[in-house]
C-alpha positions in Angstrom: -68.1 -25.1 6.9 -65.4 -22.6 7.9 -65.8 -19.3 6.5 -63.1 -19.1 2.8 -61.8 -16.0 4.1 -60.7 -17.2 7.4 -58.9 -20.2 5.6 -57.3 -17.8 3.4 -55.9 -15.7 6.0 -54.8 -18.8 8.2 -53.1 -20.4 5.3 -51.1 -16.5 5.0 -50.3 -17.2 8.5 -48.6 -20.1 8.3 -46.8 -19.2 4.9 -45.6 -16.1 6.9 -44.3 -18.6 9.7 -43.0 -20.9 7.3 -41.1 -18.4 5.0 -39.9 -15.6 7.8 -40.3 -17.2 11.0 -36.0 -17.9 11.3 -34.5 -15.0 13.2 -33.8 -12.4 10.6 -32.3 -9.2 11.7 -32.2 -7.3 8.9 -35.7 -8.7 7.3 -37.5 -5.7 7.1 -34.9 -3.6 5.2 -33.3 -6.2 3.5 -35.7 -8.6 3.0 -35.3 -12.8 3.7 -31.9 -13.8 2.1 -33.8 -16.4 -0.2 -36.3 -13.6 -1.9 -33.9 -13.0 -4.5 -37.2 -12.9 -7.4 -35.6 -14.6 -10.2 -36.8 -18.0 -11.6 -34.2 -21.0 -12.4 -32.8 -19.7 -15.9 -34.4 -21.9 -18.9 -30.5 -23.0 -20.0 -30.0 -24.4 -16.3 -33.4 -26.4 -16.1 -32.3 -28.3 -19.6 -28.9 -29.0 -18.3 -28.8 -29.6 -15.1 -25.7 -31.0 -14.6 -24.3 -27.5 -15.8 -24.5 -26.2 -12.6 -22.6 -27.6 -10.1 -19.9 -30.6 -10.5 -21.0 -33.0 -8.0 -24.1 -34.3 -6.5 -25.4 -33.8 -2.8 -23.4 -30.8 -1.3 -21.1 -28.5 -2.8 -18.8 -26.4 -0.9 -16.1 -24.4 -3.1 -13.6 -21.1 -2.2 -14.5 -18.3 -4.9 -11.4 -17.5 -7.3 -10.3 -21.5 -5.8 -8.0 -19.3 -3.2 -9.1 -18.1 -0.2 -6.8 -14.6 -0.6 -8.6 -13.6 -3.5 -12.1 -15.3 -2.4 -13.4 -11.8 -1.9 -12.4 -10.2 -4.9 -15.3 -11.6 -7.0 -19.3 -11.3 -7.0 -20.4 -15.2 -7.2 -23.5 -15.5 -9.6 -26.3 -16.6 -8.2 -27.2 -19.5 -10.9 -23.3 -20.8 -11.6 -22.4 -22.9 -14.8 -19.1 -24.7 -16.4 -17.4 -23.2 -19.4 -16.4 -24.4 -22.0 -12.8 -24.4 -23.0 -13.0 -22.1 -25.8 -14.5 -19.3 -23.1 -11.7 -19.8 -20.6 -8.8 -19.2 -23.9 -10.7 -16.0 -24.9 -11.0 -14.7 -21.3 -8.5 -16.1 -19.0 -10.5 -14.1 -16.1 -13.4 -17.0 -16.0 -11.2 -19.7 -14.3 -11.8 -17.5 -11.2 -15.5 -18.1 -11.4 -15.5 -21.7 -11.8 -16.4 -24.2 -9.3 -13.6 -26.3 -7.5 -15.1 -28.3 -4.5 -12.8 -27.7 -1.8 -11.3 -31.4 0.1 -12.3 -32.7 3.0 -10.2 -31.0 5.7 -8.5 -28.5 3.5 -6.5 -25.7 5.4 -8.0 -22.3 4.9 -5.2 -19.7 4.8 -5.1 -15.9 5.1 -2.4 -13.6 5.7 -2.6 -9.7 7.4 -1.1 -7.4 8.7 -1.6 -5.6 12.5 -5.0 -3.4 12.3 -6.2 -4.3 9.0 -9.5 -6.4 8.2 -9.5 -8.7 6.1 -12.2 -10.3 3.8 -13.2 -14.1 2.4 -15.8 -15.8 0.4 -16.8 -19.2 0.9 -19.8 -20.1 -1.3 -22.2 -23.6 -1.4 -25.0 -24.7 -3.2 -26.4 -28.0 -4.9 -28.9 -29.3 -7.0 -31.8 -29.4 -4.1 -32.8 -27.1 -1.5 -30.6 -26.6 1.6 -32.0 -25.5 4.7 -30.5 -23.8 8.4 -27.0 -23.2 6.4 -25.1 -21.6 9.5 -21.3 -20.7 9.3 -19.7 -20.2 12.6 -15.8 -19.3 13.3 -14.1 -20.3 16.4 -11.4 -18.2 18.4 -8.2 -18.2 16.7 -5.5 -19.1 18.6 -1.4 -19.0 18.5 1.2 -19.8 20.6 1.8 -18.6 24.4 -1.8 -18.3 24.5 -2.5 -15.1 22.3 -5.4 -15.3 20.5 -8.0 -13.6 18.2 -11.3 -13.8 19.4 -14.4 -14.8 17.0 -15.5 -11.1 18.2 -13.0 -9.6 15.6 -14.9 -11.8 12.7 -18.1 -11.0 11.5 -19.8 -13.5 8.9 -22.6 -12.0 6.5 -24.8 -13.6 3.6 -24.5 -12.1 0.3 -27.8 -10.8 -1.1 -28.9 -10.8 -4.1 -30.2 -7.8 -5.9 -32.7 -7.6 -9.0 -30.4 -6.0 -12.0 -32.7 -3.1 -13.4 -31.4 -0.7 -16.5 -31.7 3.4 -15.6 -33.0 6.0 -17.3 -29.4 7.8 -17.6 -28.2 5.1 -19.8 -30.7 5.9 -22.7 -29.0 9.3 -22.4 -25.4 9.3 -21.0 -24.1 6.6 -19.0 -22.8 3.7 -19.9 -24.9 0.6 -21.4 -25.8 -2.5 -18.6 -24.1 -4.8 -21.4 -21.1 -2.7 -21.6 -20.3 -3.0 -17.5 -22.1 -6.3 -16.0 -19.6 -9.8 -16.0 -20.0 -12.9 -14.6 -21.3 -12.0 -11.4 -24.2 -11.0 -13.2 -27.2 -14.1 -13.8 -30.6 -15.0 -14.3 -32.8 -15.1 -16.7 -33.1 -11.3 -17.6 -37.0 -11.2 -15.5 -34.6 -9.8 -13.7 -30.9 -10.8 -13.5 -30.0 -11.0 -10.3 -26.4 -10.0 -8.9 -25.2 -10.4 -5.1 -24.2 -6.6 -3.0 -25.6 -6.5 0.2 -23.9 -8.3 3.6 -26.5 -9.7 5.6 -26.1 -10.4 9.2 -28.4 -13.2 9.9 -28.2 -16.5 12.3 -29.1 -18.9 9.3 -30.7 -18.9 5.7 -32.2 -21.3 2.9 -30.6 -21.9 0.2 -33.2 -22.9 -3.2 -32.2 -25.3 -5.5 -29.1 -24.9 -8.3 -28.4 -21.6 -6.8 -25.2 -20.5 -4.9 -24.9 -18.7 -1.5 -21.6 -16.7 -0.8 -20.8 -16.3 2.8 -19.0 -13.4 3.9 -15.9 -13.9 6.7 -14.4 -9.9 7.8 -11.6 -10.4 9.8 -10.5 -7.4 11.8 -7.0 -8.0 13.1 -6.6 -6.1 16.5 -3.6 -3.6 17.0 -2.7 -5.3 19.6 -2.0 -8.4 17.8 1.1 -10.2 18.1 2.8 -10.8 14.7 2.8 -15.1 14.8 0.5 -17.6 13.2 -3.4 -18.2 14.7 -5.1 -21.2 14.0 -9.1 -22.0 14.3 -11.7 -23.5 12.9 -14.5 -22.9 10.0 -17.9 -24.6 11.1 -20.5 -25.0 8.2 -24.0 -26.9 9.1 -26.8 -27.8 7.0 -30.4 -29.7 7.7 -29.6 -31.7 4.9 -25.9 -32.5 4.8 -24.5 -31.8 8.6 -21.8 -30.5 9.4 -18.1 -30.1 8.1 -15.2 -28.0 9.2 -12.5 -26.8 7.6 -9.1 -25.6 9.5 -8.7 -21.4 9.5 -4.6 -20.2 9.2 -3.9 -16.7 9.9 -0.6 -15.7 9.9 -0.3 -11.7 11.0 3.2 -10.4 9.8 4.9 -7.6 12.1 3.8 -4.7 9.8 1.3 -2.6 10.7 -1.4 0.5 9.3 -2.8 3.5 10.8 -6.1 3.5 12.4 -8.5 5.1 10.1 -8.4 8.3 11.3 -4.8 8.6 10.5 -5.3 7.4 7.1 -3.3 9.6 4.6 -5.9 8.8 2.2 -8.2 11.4 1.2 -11.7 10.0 0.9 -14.4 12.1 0.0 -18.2 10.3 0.4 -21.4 12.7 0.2 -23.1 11.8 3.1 -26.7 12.8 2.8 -28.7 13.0 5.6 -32.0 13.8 4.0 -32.2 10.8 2.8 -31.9 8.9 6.7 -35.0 10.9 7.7 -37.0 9.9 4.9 -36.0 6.3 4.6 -36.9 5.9 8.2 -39.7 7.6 8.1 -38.7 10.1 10.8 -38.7 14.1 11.2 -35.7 16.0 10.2 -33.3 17.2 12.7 -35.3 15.1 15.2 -33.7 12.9 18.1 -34.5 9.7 16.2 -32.7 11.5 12.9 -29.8 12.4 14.5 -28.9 8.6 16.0 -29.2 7.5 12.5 -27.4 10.3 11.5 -24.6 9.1 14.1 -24.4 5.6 13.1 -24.3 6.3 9.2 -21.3 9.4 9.9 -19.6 6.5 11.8 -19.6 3.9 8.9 -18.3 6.2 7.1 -15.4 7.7 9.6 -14.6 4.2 9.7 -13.0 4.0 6.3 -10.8 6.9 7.2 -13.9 9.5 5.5 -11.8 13.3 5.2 -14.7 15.4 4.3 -17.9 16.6 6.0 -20.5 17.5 3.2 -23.4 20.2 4.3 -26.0 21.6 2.4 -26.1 25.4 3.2 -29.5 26.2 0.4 -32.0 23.9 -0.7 -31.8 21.1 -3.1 -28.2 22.1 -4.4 -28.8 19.2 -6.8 -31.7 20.0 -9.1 -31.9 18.8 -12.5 -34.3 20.1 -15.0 -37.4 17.9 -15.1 -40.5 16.6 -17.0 -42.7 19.8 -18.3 -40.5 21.9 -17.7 -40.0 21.5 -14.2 -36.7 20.9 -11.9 -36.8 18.2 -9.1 -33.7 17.0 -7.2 -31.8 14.3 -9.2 -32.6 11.6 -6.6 -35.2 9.9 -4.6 -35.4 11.7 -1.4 -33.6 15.1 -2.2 -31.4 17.0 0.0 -32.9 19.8 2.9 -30.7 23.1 3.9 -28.5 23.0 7.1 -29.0 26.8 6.8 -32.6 28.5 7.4 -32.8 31.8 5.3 -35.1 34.5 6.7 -35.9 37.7 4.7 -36.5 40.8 7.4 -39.3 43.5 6.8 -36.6 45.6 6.1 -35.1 43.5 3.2 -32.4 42.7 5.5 -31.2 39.1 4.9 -30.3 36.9 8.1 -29.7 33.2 8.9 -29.7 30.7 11.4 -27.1 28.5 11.4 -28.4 25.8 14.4 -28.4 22.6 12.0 -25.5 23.5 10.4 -23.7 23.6 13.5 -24.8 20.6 15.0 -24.1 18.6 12.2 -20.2 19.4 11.5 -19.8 19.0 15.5 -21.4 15.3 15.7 -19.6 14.8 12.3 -16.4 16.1 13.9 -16.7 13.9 16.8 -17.1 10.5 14.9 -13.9 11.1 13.7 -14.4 13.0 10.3 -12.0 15.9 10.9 -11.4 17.4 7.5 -12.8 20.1 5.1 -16.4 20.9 5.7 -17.6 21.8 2.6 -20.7 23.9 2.1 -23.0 22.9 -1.3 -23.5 25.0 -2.9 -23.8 28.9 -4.2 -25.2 27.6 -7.5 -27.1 24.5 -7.8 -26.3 21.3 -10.3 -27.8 21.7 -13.4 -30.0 24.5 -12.7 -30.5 27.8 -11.9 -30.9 28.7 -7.9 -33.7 28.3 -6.3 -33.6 29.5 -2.4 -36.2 28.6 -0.1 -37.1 31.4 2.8 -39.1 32.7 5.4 -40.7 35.9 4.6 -40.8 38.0 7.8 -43.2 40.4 6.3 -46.2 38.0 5.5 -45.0 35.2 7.6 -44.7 33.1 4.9 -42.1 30.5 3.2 -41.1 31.5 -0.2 -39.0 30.6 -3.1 -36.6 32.9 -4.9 -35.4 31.6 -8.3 -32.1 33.6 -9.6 -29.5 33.1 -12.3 -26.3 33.3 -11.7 -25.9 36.7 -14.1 -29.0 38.4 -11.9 -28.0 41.4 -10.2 -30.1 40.1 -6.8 -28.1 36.9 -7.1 -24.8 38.6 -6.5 -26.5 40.6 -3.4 -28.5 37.6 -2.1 -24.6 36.1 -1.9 -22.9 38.3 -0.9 -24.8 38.9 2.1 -24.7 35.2 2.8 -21.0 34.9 2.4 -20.6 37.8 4.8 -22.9 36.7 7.3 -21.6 32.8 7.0 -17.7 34.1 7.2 -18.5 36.0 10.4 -20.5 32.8 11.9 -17.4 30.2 10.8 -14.7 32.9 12.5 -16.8 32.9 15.9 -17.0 29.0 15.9 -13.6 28.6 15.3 -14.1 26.7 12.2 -13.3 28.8 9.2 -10.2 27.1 8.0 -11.9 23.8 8.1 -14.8 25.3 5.9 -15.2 25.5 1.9 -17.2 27.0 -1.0 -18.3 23.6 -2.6 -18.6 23.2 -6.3 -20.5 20.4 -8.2 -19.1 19.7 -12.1 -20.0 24.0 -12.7 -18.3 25.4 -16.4 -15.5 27.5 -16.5 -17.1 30.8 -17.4 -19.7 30.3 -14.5 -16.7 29.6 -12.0 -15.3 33.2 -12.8 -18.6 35.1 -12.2 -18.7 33.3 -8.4 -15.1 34.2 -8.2 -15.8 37.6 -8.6 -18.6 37.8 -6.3 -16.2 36.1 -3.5 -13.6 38.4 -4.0 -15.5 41.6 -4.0 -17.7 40.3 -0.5 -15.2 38.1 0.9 -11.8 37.5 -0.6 -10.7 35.5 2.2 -13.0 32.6 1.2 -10.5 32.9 -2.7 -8.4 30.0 -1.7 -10.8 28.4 0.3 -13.1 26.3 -2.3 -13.6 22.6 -3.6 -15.0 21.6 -7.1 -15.2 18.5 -9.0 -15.6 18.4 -12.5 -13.7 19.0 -15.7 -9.8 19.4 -15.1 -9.7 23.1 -16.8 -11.7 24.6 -13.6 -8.9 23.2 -11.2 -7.2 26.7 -11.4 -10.3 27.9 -9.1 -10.3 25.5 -6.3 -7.8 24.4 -3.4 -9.8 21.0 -3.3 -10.1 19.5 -6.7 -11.6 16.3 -8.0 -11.2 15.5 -11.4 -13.4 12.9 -13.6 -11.9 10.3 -14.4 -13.4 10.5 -17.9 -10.6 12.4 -18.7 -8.0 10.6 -17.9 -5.4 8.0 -19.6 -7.3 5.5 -21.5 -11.2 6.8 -20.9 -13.2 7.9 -23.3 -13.1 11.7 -22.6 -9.3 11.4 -22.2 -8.7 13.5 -25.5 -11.6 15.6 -25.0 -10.1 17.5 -22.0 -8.9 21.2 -22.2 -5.9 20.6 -20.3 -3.9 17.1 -19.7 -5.2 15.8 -16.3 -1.3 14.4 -15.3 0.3 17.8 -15.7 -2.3 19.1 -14.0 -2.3 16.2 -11.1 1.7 17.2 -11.1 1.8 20.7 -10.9 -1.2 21.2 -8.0 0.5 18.8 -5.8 3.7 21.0 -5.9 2.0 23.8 -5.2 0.4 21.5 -1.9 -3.5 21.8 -3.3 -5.7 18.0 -2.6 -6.1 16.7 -5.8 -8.5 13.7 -6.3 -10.4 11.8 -8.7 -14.2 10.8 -9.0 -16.3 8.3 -10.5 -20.3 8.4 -11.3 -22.3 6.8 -13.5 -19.1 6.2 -15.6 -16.9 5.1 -17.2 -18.0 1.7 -17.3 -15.1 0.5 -15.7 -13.6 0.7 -13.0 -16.2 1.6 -11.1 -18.1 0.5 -8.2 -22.0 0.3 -9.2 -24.1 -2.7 -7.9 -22.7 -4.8 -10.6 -19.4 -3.5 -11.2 -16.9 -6.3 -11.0 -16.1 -7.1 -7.6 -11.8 -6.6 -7.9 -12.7 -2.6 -9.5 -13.6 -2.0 -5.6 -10.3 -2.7 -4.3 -8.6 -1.1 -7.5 -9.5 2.5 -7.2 -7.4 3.5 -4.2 -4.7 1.6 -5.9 -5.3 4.1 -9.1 -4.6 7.4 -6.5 -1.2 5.4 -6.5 -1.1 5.4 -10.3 -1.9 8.9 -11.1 -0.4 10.4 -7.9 -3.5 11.7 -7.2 -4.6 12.4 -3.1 -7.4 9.9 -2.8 -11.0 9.3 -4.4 -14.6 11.2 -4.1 -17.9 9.3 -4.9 -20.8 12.0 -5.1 -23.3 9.8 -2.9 -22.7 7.8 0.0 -26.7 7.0 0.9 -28.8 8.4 -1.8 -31.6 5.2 -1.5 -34.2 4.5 -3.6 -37.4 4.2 -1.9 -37.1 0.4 -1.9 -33.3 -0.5 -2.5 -33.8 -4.4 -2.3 -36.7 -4.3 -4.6 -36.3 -1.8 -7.4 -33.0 -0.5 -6.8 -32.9 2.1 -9.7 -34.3 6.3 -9.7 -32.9 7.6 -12.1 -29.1 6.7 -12.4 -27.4 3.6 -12.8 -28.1 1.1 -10.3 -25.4 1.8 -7.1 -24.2 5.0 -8.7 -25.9 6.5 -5.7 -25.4 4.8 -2.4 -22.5 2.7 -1.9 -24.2 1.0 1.7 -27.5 -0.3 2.1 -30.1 0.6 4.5 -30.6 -1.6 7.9 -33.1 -1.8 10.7 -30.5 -0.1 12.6 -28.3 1.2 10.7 -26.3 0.6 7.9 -26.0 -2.4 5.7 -22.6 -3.4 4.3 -21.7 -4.2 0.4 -19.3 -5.8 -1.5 -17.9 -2.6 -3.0 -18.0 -0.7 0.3 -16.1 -3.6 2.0 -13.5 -4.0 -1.0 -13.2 -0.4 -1.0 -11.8 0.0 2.6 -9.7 -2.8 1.8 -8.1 -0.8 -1.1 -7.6 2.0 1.0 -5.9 -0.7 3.5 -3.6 -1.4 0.9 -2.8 2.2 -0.2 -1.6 2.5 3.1 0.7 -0.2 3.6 2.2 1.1 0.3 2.6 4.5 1.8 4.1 3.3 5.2 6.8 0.4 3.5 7.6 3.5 1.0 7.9 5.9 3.8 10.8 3.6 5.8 12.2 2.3 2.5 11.3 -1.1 2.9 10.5 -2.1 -0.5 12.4 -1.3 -3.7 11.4 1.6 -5.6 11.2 -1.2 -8.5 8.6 -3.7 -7.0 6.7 -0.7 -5.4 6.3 0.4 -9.0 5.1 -3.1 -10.4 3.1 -3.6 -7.6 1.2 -0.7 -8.7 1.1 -1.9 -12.6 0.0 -5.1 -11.8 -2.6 -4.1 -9.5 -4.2 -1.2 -12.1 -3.6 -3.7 -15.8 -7.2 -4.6 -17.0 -9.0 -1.8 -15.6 -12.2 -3.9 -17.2 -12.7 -6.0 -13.7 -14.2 -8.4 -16.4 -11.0 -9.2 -18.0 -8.2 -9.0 -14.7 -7.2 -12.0 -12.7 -7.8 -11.9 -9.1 -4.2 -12.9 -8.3 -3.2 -9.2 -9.6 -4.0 -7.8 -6.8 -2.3 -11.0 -4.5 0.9 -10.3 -6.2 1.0 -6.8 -5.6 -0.2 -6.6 -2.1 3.2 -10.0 -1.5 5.2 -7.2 -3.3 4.3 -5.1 0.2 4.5 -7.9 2.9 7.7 -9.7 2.0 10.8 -9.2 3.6 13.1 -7.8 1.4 
């Protein structure tokens, strides 16, 4: 009789074979598409006809119009509503589930050197296997074409919904921010972010797979109409096609290093070594670190964030204790040395490096340097001790006599270094959410060791410490219509108004919260592409998110450290490289947007009129759960027609 253990492991074999054995690129980081965890919902398995409106195959366009296809997270376990839902929330009708005709005509319109983004989403009441969308060329008259190398199709993945610690203390409740997008039968909900490149996937039974179409319009495009062809195959059903209609007007946007707006993502490079499990500052770590300052150079990124002490994120912790505030913490660019002589010196090396390969990806702005005092702690600075060869910590407060001479010799030291590298007007004190009284104390101790840093410094937080920084972000807790709104010392629009006459960056940031807009895992799709559209609202400069990569140790599995789920990484980690979301992708479409506004207001192409109701249509319903997707349509027509 063969041995039970050798049948055991040869049956893990073939499970392995028969599960993973498809070519999937991304399976180690982002797991098979199909492992999404959660079970058929109880509701679904007693009605099953709730799911999906006909039998065999269904193939429908998200929103029911390809335009605004992308501008909604499809739920993984879809289901009718009932009439009385759809009058109490008009927003629903976008979610439900029109089969799309045999034949019927796929139309998008863009302009010259923008991308472009689609959903097209199938499912049924049995398994499909080998689902495979392909695109053909597009072509248009006199021979131009657009080749299928500009469009990039991915799966949606689906995420297990976990609740954070921060919202049993600050942040907004899970109920008070998830929609529609949002299913399962809470062991876990699941809700779709990540896009997958893979050649083919499963799809189980009574659940829905969105598929992800990018198109990236060349600038060398010729304005005219380009016609292809949408491929979709299944084991099961076979294959149908669907006509593709892009029509590419004669307007055009910047490339994304021209971008006028100001986006501000804390890249964190700590976290790249550690994911990927490879040393700091080594070759390996610095080609991730290449392809990750890339992704995000290529939604027009401003800033370059560096990290000139230790952990400048710490949050007090359990017993007492600090720890950084997320999974993988944050290491110093700067190495600190403390001479026999009680001299201190530093070596800049990393520091360096970084803002040059940085620079040369295309991220030209401010480099800002985090942080002279530390989150939500006091400072601890991590050393070499020359005279017993050892690595120390020194803990300070920010009223300690030796923390204003531990400073001041740093700032003196680091001025010198910037002015010799030809960098000092690029580079900034950086600030994160610090009160008023402790902005003044590190004002002092600027101006007495090196005034010329005064007007050279960046903070986010509260709008009544704007008055101490050239580069400001403001919380959008504070403004019209959010919850801190009445709260704040000063009025954020006066504020907005009178630093942009005096020529300072102004911005906004979202966390954690509010609970809408936002971009978290399960934010509403359409808050994505609203935020750069709110810069246009409150006349701010642009928009800063606090953390561009800050992964859990497992992002696909348990998605959640400590703050709400996507508060902090907006990309996903890849074999690779990075891994695409929803948010990320509607993002850069928003900022897309924000620039065609700019450019037809610039040469007086559109009335003042429609450019202002373009902008109150696309910011009404800030609650993503509650706005039509065709907001957003109507206000980018408002930019595109002729007038």
């Amino acid at each position: 009789m063969m041995d039970l253990k050798k049948i055991f492991l040869f049956g893990l074999v073939l499970l392995f074979i028969s599960c993973f054995g498809r070519k999937t690129e991304d399976y180690e980081y982002a797991q098979n598409i199909l492992d999404d965890i959660a079970e058929v919902p109880e509701w679904l398995k007693m009605n099953v006809d709730e799911a999906f409106p006909i039998e065999g195959l269904n193939v429908w366009i998200p929103t029911n119009n390809f335009k605004t296809s992308s501008l909604i997270r499809v739920p993984r376990f879809p289901r009718k509503y009932t009439d009385e839902e759809l009058e109490e929330n008009q927003a629903l009708k976008d979610f439900m589930i029109v089969p799309v005709a045999k034949g019927q005509t796929m139309a998008l319109t863009a302009v010259i050197n923008e991308q472009i983004s689609a959903q097209i989403a199938l499912g049924a009441e049995r398994d499909i296997h080998g689902v495979k969308l392909q695109i053909e060329d597009l072509k248009g008259l006199e021979g131009k074409t657009i080749s299928k190398e500009n469009i990039r199709v991915r799966y949606v993945k689906y995420l297990p919904v976990e609740k954070s610690r921060s919202e049993y203390v600050w942040s907004p409740k899970l109920e008070e921010i998830v929609g529609e997008g949002t299913s399962g039968n809470m062991a876990p909900n699941i809700v779709g972010d990540p896009l997958v490149e893979l050649s083919e996937v499963d799809v189980p039974a009574y659940r829905a797979q969105p598929i992800w179409l990018t198109i990236k319009v060349p600038k060398k495009t010729k304005p005219g109409t380009y016609i292809g062809k949408i491929l979709l195959s299944t084991n099961e059903f076979g294959q149908v096609s669907y006509p593709l209609k892009l029509t590419v007007l004669n307007k055009e946007i910047p490339d994304p290093l021209n971008y006028k707006f100001h986006l501000d993502m804390w890249v964190n490079p700590s976290a790249i070594a550690e994911f990927y499990k490879v040393n700091h500052w080594s070759d390996k770590h610095w080609k991730f670190i290449e392809v990750y300052l890339k992704e995000y150079a290529s939604r027009g990124g401003k800033n370059i964030t560096t990290t000139i002490t230790h952990e400048p994120w710490h949050k007090p912790w359990i017993g007492g204790k600090t720890r950084s505030q997320i999974a993988y913490g944050y290491k110093s660019m700067v190495s600190w040395f403390k001479e026999e002589n009680g001299t201190w010196k530093f070596d800049y090396q990393i520091f360096d490096k970084y803002v040059d390969l940085a620079s040369k990806t295309g991220i030209g702005g401010q480099i800002n340097a985090f942080s002279m005092t530390p989150f939500h702690t006091g400072q601890k600075i991590h050393y070499f001790d020359e005279t017993d060869q050892q690595n120390k910590v020194l803990t300070l407060n920010i009223e300690d006599k030796a923390y204003r001479k531990v400073w001041s010799a740093f700032l003196k030291s680091f001025s010198k270094h910037l002015k010799g590298k030809g960098i000092f007007e690029r580079t900034y004190l950086a600030f994160d959410e610090k009160p008023e009284e402790q902005m003044k104390i590190i004002h002092d101790i600027i101006a007495n060791a090196t005034p010329e840093f005064l007007s050279k410094t960046v903070i986010s937080g509260h709008p009544e410490v704007g008055e101490h920084s050239n580069n400001f972000s403001i919380s959008y807790m504070f403004f019209p219509g959010q919850p801190l709104e009445k709260r704040a010392v000063v009025d954020v629009l006066p504020t907005i108004q009178k630093r942009k006459e005096q020529g300072k960056t102004t911005t906004f940031y979202l966390c954690a919260e509010p609970a809408h807009p936002n971009t978290l895992t399960y934010s509403p799709a359409i808050e994505g592409q609203m935020i750069p559209w709110l810069a246009l609202k409150y006349h701010t400069d642009g928009y800063l998110r606090w953390a561009f990569n800050n992964w859990t140790k497992a992002p696909f599995k348990t998605p959640v450290f400590i703050h709400t789920q996507g508060d902090d990484y907006q990309i996903y980690p890849g074999k690779n490289g990075p891994v695409s979301s929803i948010r990320w992708e509607l993002l850069k479409e928003g900022i897309e947007d924000y620039e065609l506004f700019r450019s037809m207001k610039e040469k007086g192409s559109v009335p003042k009129d429609s450019l202002q109701k373009a902008i109150e249509l696309a910011t009404r319903y800030q609650d993503g759960r509650f706005k039509n997707a065709e907001d957003l349509l109507l206000s980018r027509d408002m930019l595109i027609v002729d007038y």
